[in-house]
PyMOL commands that place a pseudoatom at each C-alpha (Angstrom):
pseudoatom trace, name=CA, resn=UNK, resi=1, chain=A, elem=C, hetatm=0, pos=[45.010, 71.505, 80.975]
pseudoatom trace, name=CA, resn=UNK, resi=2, chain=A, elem=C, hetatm=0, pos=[47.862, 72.592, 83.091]
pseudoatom trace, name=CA, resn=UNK, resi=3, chain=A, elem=C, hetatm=0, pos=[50.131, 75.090, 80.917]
pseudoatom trace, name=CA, resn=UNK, resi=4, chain=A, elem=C, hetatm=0, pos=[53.578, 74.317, 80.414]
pseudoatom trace, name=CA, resn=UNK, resi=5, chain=A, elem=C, hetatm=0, pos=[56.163, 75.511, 82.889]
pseudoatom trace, name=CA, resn=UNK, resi=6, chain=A, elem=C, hetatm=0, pos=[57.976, 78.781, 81.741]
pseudoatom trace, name=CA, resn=UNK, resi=7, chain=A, elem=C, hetatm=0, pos=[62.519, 78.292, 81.086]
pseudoatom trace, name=CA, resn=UNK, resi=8, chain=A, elem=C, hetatm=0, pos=[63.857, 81.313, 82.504]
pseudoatom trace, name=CA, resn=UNK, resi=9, chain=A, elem=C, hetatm=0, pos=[65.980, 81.479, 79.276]
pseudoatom trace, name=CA, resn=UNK, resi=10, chain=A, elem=C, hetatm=0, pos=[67.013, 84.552, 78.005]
pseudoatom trace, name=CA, resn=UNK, resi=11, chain=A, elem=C, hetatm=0, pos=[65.684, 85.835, 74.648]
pseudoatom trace, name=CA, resn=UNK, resi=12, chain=A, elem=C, hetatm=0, pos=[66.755, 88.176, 72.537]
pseudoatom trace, name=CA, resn=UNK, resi=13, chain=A, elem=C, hetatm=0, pos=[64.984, 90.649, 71.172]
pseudoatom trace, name=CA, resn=UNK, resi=14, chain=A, elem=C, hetatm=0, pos=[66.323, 92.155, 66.973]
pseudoatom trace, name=CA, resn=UNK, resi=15, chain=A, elem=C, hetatm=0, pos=[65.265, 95.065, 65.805]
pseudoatom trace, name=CA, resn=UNK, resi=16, chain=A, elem=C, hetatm=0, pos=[64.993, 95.516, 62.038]
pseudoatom trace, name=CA, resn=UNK, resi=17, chain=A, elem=C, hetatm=0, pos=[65.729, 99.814, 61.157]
pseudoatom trace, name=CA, resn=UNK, resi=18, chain=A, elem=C, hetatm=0, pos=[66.522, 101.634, 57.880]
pseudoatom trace, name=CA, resn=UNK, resi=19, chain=A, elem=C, hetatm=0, pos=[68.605, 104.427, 58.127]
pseudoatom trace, name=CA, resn=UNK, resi=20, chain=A, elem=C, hetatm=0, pos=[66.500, 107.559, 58.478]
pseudoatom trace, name=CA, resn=UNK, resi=21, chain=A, elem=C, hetatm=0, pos=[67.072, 108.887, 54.804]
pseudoatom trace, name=CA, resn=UNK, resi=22, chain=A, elem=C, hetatm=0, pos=[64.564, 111.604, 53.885]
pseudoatom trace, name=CA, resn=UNK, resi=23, chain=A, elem=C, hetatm=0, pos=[63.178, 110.212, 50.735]
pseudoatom trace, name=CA, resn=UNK, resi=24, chain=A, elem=C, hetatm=0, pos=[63.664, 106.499, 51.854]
pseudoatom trace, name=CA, resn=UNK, resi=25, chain=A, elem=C, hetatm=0, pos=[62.577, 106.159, 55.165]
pseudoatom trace, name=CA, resn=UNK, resi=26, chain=A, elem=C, hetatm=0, pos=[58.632, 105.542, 55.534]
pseudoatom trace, name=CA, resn=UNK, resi=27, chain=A, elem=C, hetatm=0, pos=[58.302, 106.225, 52.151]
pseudoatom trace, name=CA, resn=UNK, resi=28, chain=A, elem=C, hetatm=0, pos=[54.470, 106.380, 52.354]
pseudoatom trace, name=CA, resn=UNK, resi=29, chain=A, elem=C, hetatm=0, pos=[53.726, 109.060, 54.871]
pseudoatom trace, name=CA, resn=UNK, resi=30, chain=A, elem=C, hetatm=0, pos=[55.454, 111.485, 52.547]
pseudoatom trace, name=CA, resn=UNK, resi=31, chain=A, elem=C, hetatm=0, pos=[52.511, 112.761, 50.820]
pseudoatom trace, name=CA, resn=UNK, resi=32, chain=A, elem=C, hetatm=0, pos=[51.714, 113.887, 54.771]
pseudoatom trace, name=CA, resn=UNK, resi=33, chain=A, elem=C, hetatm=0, pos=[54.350, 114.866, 56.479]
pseudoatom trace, name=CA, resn=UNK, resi=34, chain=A, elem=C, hetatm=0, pos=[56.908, 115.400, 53.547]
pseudoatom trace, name=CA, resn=UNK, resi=35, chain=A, elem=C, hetatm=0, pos=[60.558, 113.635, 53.212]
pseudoatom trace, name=CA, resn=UNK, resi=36, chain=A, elem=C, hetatm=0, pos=[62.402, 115.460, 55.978]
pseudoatom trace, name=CA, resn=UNK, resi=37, chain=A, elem=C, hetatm=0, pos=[59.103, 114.908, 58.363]
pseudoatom trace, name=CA, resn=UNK, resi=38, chain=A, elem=C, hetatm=0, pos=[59.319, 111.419, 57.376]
pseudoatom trace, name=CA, resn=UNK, resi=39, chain=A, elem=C, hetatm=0, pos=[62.772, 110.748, 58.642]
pseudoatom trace, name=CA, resn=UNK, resi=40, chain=A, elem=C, hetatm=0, pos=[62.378, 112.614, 61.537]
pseudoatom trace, name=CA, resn=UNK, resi=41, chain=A, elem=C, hetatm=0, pos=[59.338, 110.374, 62.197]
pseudoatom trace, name=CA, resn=UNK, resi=42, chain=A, elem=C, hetatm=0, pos=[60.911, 107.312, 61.353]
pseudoatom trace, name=CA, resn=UNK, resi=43, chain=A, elem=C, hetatm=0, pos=[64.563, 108.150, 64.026]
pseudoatom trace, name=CA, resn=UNK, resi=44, chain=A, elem=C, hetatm=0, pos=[61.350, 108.846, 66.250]
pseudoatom trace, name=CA, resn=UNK, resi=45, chain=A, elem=C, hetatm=0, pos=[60.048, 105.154, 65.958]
pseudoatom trace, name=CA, resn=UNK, resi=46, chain=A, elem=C, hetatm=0, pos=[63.459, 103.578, 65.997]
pseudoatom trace, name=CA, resn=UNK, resi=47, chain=A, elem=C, hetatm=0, pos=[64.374, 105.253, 69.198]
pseudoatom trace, name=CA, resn=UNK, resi=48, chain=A, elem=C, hetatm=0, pos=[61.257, 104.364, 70.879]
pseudoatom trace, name=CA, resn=UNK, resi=49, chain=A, elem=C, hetatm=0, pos=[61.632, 100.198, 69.574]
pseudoatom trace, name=CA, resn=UNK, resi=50, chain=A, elem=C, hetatm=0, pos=[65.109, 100.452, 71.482]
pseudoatom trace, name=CA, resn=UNK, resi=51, chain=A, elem=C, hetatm=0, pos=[63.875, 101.869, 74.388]
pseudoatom trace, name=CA, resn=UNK, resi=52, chain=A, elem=C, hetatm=0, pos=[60.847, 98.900, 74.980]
pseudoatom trace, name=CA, resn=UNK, resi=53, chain=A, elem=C, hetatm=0, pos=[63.092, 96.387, 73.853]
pseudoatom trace, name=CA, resn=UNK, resi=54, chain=A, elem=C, hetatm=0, pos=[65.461, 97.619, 76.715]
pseudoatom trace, name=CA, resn=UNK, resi=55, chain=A, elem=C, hetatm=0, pos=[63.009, 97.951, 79.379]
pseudoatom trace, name=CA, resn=UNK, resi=56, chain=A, elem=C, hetatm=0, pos=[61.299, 94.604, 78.748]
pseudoatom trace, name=CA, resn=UNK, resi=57, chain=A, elem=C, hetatm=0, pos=[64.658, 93.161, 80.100]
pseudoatom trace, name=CA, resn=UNK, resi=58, chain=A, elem=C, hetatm=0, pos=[64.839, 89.673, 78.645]
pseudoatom trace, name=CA, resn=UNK, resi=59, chain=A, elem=C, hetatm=0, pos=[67.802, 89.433, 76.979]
pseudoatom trace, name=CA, resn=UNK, resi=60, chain=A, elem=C, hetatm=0, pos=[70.920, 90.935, 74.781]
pseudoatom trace, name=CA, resn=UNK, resi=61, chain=A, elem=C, hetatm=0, pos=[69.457, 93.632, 72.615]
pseudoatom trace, name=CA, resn=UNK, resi=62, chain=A, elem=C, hetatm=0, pos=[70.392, 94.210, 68.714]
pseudoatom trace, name=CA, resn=UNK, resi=63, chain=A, elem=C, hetatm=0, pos=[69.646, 96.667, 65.733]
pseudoatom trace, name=CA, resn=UNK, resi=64, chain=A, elem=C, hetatm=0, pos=[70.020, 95.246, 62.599]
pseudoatom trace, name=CA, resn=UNK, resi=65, chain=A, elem=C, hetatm=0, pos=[70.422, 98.501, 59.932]
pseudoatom trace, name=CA, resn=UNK, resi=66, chain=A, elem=C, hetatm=0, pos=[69.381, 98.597, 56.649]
pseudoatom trace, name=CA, resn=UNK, resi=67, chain=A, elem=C, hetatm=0, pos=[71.756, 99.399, 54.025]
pseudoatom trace, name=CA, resn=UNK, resi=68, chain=A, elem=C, hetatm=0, pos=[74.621, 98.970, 56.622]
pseudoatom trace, name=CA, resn=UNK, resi=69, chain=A, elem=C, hetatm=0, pos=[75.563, 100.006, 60.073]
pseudoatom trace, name=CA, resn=UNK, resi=70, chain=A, elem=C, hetatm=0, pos=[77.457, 103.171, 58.993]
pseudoatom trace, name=CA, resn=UNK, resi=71, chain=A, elem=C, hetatm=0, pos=[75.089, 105.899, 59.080]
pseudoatom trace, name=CA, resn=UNK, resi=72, chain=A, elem=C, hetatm=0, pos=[75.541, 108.655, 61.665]
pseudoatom trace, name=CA, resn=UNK, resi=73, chain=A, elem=C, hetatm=0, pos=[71.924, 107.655, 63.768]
pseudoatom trace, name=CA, resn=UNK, resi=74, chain=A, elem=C, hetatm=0, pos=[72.567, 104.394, 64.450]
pseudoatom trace, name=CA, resn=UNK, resi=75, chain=A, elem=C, hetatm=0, pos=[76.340, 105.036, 65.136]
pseudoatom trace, name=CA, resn=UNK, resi=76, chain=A, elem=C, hetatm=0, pos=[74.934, 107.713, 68.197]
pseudoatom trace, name=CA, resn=UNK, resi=77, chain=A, elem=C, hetatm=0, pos=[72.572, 105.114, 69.147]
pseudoatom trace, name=CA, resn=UNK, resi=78, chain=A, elem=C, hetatm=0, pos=[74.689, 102.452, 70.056]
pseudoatom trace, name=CA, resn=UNK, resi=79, chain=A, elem=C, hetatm=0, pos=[76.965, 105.851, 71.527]
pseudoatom trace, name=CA, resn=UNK, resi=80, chain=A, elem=C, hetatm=0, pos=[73.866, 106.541, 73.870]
pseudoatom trace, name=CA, resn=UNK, resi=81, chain=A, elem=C, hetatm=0, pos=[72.256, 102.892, 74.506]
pseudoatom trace, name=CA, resn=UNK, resi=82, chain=A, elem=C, hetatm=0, pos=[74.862, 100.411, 74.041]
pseudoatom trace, name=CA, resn=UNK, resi=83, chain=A, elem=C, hetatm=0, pos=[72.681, 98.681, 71.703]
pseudoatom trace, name=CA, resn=UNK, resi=84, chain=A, elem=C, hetatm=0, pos=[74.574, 95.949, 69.079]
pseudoatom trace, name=CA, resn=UNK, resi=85, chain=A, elem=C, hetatm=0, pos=[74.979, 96.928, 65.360]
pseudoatom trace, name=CA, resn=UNK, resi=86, chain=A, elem=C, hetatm=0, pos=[74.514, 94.365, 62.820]
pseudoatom trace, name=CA, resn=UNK, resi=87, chain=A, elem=C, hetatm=0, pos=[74.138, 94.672, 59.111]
pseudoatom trace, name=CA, resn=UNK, resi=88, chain=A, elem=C, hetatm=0, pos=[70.766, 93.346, 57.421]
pseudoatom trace, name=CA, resn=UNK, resi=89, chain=A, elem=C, hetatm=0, pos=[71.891, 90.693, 54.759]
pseudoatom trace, name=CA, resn=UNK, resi=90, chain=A, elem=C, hetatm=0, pos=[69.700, 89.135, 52.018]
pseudoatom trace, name=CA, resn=UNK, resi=91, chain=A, elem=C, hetatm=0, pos=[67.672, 89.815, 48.684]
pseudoatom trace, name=CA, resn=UNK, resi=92, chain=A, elem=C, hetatm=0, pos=[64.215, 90.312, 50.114]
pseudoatom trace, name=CA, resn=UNK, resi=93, chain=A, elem=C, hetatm=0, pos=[62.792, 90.930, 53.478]
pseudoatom trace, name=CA, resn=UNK, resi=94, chain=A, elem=C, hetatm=0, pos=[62.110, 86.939, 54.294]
pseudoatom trace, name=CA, resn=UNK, resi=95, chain=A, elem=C, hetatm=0, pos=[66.191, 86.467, 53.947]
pseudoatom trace, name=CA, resn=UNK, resi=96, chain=A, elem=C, hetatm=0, pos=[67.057, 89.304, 55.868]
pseudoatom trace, name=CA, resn=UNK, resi=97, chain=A, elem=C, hetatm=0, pos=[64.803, 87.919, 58.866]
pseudoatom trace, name=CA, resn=UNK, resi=98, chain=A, elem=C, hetatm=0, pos=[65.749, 84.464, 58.366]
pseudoatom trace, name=CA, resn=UNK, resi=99, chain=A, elem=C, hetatm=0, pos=[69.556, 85.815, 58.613]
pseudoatom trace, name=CA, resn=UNK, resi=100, chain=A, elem=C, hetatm=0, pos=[69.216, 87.822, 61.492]
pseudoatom trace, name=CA, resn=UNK, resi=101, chain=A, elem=C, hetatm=0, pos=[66.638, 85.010, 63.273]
pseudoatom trace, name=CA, resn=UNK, resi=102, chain=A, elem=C, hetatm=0, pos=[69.706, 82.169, 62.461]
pseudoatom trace, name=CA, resn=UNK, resi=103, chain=A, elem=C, hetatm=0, pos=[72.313, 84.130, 63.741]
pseudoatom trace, name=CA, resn=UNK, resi=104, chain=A, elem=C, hetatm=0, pos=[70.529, 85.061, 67.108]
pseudoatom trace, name=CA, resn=UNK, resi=105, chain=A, elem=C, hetatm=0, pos=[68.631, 81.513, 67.883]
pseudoatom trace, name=CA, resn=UNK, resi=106, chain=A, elem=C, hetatm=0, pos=[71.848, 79.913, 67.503]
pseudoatom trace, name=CA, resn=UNK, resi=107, chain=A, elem=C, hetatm=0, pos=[72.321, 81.057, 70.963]
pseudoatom trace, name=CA, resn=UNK, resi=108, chain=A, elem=C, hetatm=0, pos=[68.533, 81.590, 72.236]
pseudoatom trace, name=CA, resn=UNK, resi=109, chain=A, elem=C, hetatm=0, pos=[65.027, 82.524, 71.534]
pseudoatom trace, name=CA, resn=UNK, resi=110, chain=A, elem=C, hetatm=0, pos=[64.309, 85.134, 69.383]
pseudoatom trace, name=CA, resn=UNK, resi=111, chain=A, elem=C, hetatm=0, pos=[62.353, 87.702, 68.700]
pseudoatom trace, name=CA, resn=UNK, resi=112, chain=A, elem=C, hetatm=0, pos=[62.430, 90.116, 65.951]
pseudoatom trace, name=CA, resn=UNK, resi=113, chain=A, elem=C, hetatm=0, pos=[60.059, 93.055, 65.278]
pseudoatom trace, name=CA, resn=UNK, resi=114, chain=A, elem=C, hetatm=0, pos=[60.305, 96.549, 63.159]
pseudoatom trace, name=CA, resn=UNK, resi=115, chain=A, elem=C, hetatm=0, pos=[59.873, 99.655, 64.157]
pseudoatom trace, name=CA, resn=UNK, resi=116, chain=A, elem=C, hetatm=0, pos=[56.368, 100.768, 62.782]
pseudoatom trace, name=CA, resn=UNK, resi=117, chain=A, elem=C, hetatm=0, pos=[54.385, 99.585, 65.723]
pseudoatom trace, name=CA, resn=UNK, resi=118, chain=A, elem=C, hetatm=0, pos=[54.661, 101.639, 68.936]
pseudoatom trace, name=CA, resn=UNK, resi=119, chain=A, elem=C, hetatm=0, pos=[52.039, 99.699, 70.505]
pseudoatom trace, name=CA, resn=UNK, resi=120, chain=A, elem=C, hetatm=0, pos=[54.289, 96.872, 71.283]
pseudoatom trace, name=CA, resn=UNK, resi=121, chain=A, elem=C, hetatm=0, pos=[54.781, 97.540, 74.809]
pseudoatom trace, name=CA, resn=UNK, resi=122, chain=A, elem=C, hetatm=0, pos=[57.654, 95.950, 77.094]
pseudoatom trace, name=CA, resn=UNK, resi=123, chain=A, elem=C, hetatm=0, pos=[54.435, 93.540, 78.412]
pseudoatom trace, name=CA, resn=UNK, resi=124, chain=A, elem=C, hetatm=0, pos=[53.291, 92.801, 74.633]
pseudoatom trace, name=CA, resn=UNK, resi=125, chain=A, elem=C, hetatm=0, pos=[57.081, 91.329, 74.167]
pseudoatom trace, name=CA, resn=UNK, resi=126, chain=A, elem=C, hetatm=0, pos=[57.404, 89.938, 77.625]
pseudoatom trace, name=CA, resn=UNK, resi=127, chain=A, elem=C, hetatm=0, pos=[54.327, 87.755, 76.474]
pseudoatom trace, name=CA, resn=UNK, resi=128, chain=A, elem=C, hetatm=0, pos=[55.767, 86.617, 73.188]
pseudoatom trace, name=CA, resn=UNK, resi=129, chain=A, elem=C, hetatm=0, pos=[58.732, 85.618, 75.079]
pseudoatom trace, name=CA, resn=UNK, resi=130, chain=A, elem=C, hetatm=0, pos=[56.816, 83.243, 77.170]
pseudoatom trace, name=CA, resn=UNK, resi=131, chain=A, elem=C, hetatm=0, pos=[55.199, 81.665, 74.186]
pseudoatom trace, name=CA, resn=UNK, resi=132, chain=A, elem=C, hetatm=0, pos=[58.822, 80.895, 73.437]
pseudoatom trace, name=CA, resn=UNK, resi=133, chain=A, elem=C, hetatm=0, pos=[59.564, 80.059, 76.316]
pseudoatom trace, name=CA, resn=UNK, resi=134, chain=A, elem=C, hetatm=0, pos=[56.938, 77.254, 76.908]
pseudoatom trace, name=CA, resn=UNK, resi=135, chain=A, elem=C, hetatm=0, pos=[57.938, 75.999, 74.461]
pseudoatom trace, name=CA, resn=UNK, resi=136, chain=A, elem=C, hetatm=0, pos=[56.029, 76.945, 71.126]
pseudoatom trace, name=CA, resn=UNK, resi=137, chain=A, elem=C, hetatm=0, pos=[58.586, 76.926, 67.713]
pseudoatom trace, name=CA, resn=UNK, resi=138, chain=A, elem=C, hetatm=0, pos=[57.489, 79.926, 66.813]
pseudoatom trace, name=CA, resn=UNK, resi=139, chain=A, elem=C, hetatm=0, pos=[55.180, 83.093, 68.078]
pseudoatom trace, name=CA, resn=UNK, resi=140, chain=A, elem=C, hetatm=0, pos=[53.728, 86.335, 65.868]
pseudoatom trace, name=CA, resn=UNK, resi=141, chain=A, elem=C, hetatm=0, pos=[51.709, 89.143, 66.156]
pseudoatom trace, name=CA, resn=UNK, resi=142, chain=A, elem=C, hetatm=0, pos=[49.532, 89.539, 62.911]
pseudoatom trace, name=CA, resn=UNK, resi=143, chain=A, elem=C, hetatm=0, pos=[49.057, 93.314, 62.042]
pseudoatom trace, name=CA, resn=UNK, resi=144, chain=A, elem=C, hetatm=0, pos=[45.672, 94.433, 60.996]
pseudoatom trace, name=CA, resn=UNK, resi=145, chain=A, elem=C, hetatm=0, pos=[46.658, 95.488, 57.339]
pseudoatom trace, name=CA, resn=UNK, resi=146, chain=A, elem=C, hetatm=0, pos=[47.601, 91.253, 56.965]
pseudoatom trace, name=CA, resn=UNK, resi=147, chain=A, elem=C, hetatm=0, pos=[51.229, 91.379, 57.251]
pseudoatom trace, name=CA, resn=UNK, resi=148, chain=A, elem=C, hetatm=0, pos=[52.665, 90.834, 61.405]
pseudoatom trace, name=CA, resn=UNK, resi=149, chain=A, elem=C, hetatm=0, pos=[54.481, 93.197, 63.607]
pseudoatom trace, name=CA, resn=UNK, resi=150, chain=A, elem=C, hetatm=0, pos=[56.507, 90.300, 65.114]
pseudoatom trace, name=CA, resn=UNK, resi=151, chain=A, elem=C, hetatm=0, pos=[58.148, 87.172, 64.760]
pseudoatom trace, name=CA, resn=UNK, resi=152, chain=A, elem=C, hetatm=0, pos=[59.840, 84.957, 67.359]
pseudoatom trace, name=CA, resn=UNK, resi=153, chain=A, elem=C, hetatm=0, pos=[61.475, 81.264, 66.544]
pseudoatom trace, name=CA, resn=UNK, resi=154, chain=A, elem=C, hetatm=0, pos=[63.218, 78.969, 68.981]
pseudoatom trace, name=CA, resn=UNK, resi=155, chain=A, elem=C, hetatm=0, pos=[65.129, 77.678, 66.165]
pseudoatom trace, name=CA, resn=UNK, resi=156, chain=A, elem=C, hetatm=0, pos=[65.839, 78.875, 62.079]
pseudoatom trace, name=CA, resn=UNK, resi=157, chain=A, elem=C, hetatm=0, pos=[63.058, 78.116, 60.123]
pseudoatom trace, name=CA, resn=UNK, resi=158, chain=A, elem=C, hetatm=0, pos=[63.996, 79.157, 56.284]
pseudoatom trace, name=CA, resn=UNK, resi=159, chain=A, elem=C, hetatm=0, pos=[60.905, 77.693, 55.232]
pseudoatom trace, name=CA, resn=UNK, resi=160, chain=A, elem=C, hetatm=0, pos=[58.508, 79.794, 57.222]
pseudoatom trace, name=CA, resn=UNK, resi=161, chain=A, elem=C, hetatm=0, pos=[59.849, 83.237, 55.111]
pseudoatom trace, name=CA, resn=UNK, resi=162, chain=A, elem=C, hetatm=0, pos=[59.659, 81.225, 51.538]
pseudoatom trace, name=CA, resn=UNK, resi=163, chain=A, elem=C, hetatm=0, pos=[56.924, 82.208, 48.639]
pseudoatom trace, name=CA, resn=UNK, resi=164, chain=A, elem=C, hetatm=0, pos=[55.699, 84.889, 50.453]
pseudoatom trace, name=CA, resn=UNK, resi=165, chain=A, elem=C, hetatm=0, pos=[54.038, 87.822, 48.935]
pseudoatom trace, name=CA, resn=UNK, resi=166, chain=A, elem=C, hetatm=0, pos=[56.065, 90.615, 50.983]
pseudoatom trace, name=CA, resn=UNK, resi=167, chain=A, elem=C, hetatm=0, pos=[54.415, 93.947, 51.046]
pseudoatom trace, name=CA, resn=UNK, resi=168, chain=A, elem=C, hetatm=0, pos=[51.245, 92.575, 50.418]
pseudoatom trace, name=CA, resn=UNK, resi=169, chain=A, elem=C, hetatm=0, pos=[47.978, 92.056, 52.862]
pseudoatom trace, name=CA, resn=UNK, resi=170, chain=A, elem=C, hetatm=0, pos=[48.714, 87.761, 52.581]
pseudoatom trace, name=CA, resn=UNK, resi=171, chain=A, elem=C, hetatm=0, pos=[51.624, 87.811, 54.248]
pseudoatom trace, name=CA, resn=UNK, resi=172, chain=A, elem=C, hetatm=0, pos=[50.275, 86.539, 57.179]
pseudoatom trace, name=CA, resn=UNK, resi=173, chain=A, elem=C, hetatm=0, pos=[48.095, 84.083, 55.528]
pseudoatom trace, name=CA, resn=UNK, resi=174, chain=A, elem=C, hetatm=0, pos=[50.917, 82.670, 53.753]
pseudoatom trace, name=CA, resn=UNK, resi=175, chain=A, elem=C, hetatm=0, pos=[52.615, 82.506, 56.896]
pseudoatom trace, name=CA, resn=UNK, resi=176, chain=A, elem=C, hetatm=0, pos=[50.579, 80.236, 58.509]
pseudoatom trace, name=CA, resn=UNK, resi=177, chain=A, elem=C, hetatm=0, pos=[50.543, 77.909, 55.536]
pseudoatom trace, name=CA, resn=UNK, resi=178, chain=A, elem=C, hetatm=0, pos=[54.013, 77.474, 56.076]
pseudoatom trace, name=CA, resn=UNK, resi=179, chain=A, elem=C, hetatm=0, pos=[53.889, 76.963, 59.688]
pseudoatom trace, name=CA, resn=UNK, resi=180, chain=A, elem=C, hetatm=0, pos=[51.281, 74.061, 59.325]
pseudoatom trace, name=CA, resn=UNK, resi=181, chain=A, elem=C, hetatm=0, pos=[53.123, 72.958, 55.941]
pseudoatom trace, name=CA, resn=UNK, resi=182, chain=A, elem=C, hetatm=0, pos=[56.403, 72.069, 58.588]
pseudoatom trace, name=CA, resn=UNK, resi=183, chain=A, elem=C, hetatm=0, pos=[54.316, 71.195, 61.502]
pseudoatom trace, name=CA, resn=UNK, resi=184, chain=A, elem=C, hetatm=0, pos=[55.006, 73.755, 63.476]
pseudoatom trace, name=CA, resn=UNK, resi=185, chain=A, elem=C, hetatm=0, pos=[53.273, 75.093, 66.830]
pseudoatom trace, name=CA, resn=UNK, resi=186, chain=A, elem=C, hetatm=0, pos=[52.997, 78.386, 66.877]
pseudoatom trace, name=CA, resn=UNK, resi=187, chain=A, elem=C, hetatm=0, pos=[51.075, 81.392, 68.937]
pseudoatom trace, name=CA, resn=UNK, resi=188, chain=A, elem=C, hetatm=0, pos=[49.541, 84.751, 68.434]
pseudoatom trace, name=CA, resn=UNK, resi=189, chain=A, elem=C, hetatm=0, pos=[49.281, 86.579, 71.734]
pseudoatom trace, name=CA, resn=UNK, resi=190, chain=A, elem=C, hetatm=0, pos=[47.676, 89.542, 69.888]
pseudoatom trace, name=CA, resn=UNK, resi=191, chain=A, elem=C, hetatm=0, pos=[46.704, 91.455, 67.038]
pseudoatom trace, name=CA, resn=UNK, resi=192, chain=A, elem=C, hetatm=0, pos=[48.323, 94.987, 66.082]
pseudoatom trace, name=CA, resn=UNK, resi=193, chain=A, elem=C, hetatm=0, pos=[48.451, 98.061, 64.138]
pseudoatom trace, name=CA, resn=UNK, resi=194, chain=A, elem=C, hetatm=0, pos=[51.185, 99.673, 62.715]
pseudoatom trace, name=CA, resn=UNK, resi=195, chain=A, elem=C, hetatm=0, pos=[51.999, 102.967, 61.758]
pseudoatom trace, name=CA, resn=UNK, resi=196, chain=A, elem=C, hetatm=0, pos=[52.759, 103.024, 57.562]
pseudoatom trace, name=CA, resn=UNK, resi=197, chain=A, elem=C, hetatm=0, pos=[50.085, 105.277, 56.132]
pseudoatom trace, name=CA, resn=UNK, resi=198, chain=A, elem=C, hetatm=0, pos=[48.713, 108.790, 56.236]
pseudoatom trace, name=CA, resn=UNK, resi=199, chain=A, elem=C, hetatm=0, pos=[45.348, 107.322, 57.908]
pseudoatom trace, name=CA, resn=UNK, resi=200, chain=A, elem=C, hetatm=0, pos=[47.767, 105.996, 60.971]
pseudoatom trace, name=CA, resn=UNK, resi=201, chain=A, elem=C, hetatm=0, pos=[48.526, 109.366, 61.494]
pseudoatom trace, name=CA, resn=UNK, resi=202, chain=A, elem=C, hetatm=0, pos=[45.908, 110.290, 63.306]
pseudoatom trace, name=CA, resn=UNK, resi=203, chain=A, elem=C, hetatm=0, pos=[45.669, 107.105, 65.382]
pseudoatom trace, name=CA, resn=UNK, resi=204, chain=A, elem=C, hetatm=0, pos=[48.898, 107.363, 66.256]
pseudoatom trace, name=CA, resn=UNK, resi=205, chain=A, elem=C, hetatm=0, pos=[48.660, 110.997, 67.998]
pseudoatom trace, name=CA, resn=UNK, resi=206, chain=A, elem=C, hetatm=0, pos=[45.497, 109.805, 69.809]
pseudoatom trace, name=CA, resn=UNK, resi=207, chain=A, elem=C, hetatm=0, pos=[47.101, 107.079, 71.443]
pseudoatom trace, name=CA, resn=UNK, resi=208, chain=A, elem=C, hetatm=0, pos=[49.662, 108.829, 72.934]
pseudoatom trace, name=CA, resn=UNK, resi=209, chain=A, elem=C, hetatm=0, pos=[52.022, 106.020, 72.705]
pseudoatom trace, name=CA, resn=UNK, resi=210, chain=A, elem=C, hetatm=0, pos=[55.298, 107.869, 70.901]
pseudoatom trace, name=CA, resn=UNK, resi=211, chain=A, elem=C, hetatm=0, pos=[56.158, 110.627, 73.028]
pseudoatom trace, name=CA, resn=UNK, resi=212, chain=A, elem=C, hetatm=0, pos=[57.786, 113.553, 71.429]
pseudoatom trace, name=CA, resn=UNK, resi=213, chain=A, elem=C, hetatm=0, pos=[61.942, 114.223, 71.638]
for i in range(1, 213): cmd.bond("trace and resi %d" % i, "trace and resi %d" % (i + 1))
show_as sticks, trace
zoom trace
C-alpha cells in the first residue's frame, strides 16, 4: 500500500524543563551525583533538547518552564537561542501537556518531549513529524521504563492524558487504551531510554550522546 503523501506543514516542537534547582531537579540521581551535580546535569539536558529541537528545523521552537519562566537559566536561554518562554499550567503532568499541546496545535502539529532523553536526535523528531504529517492524530515514542519520551497530536486530545497513572511504568499502557477508547490512529516510530536513574548513568557516558559544556 502506497503511503500517504507527506504536508510540508510546519510543526512545532515544546519542550517541557524544570528550573535547574539543586534539590528539585532530577531528584533521583541525587544519591549519585549529589544536588548541585544534579542541577548541573539537568541545565546539561535542557540545553542539549534546545539545541536538537533547533537543528531538526521544522518549526517555531518553545520551552515551557516549570514553576514559571522567571528563573535566571531559562531567562539566558532564550538570551542565547531565541527560544519562546511559556509557563507550564495544570495540576498534574497530563494537564500541563494537554495545555501546552492545545495552545500549540491550535496553529499546527505538535510535538512535545522532556528533556531526559538525549537520544532523540534531530532525525528521531524529523520522523515523528512525518507521522504527523501523513496524517496520523497522534505519534509517541514509548520509553523502556513504560512511560514515553514523546508525544505529538494534530489536534487537543484531553482524553488521551485522563486516568493515567503518572510516574508509574503503565503510563504507556494506559495511553494506548485511551487512544483506541477515542478511535484514534496513532504511531510509534521507536522505542527509547531515558536518563532518570543512577543505572542510566553509566549508559549515558557510553553513548556519548551529551557532550560536555
Amino acid at each position: 500500500m502506497a503511503m500517504p503523501p507527506v504536508n510540508p506543514e510546519p510543526v512545532h516542537i515544546a519542550i517541557f524543563a524544570k528550573a535547574p534547582i539543586a534539590g528539585t531537579a532530577k531528584t533521583r540521581l541525587i544519591p549519585a551525583l549529589g544536588a548541585a551535580g544534579a542541577a548541573r546535569l539537568h541545565r546539561q539536558l535542557v540545553r542539549h533538547a534546545v539545541t536538537t529541537a533547533h537543528t531538526a528545523m521544522m518549526g517555531p521552537v518553545s520551552l515551557w518552564c516549570a514553576p514559571d519562566t522567571t528563573h535566571r537559566f531559562f531567562r539566558a536561554l532564550t538570551a542565547t537561542t531565541g527560544i519562546a518562554l511559556h509557563a507550564q499550567h495544570g495540576e498534574h503532568l497530563g494537564e500541563r501537556m494537554h495545555h501546552a499541546l492545545s495552545a500549540l496545535t491550535a496553529t499546527g502539529p505538535t510535538l512535545l518531549i522532556g528533556t531526559d532523553c538525549p537520544m532523540l536526535t534531530p532525525t528521531v523528531l524529523q520522523d515523528c513529524a512525518t507521522a504527523l504529517q501523513r496524517g496520523h492524530d497522534a505519534v509517541f515514542l514509548p520509553a523502556e521504563d513504560g512511560g514515553y519520551a514523546l508525544v505529538g497530536l494534530r489536534a487537543p486530545q484531553p482524553a488521551v492524558f485522563r486516568n493515567i497513572d503518572w510516574g508509574s511504568d503503565a503510563v504507556m499502557a494506559q495511553t494506548r487504551e485511551r487512544l483506541r477508547e477515542c478511535g484514534l490512529r496513532w504511531a510509534e516510530p521507536a522505542t527509547v531510554w531515558d536518563v532518570d536513574r543512577p543505572q542510566d548513568l553509566l549508559r549515558l557516558q557510553q553513548s556519548a550522546l551529551l557532550v560536555a559544556r
